[in-house]
C-alpha positions as CSV (number, residue, x, y, z in Angstrom):
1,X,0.0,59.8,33.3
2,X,3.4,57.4,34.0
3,X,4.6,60.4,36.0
4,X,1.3,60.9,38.0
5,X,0.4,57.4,38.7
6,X,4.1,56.7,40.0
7,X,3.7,59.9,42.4
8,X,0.6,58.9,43.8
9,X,2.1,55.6,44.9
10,X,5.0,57.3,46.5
11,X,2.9,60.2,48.2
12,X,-0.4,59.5,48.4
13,X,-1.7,62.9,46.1
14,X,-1.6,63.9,42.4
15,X,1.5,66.1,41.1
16,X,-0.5,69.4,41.2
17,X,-3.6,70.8,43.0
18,X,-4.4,68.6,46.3
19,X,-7.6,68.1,44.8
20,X,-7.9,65.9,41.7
21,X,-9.5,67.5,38.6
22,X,-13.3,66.5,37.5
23,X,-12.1,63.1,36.0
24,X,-12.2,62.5,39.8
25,X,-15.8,61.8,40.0
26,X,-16.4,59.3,37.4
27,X,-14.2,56.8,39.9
28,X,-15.9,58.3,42.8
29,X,-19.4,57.3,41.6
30,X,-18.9,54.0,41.4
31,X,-17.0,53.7,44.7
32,X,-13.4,54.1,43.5
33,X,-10.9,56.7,45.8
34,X,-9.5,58.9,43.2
35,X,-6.0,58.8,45.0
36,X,-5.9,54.8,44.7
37,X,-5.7,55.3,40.6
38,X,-1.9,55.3,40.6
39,X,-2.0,51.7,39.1
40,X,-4.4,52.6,36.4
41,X,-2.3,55.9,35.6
42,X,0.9,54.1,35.4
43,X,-0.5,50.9,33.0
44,X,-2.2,53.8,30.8
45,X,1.3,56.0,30.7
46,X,2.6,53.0,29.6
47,X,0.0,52.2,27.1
48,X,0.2,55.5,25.5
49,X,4.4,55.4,25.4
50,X,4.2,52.3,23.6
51,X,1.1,53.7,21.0
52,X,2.8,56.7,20.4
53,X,6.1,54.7,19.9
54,X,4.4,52.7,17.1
55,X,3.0,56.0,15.7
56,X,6.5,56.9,15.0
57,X,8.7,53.5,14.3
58,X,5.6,51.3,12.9
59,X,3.1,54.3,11.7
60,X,1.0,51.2,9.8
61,X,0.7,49.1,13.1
62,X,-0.3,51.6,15.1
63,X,-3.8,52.7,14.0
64,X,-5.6,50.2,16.4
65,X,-3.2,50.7,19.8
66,X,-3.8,54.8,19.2
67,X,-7.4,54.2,19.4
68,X,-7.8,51.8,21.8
69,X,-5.6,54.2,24.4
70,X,-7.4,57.3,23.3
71,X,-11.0,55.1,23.6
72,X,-9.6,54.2,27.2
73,X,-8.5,57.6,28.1
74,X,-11.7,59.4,27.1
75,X,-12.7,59.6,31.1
76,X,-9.8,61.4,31.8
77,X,-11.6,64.9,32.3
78,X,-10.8,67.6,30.7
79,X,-7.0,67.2,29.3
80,X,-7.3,63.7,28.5
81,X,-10.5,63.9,27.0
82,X,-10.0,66.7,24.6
83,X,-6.2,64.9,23.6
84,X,-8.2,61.5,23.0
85,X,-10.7,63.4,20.8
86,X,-7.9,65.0,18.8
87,X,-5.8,61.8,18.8
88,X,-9.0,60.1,17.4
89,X,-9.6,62.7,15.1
90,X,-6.3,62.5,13.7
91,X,-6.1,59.3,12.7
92,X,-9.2,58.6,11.3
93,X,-8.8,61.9,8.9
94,X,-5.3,60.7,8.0
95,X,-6.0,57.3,7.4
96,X,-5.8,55.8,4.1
97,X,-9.2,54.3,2.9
């Protein structure tokens, strides 16, 4: 998401197809150009760096940041969806009660 929201700023399209996948019409129904999302990749790239970071050097600070990205990343259809829903399921199954 770093990688795609940087390359959208630069060029003005997505690294792949010239037409965004289907997460592009949840922004375009409430008004939002797809291709003006570069920000919103970038700060959630970032966001997931630093989760998955904690999931390695702080595994027992890092339940709430994984969820909170994969919550946040849920719209993200299809790839990001179906990685937040494993990411989720992951840590709630592995979690100590």
């Amino acid at each position: 998401m770093l990688f795609d929201g940087i390359n959208v700023l630069r060029t003005g399209k997505f690294f792949g197809p010239e037409i965004p996948g289907p997460w592009r019409h949840i922004p375009a129904a409430i008004g939002i150009n797809p291709f003006s999302m570069g920000p919103v990749f970038i700060v959630l790239g970032i966001g997931w760096l630093g989760a998955a970071s904690m999931a390695v050097l702080k595994p027992d600070l890092a339940f709430l940041p994984l969820v909170v990205m994969a919550v946040l990343t849920l719209w993200y259809i299809p790839i990001g969806t179906m990685l937040s829903i494993l990411v989720l399921l992951v840590i709630f199954l592995a979690r100590p009660f």
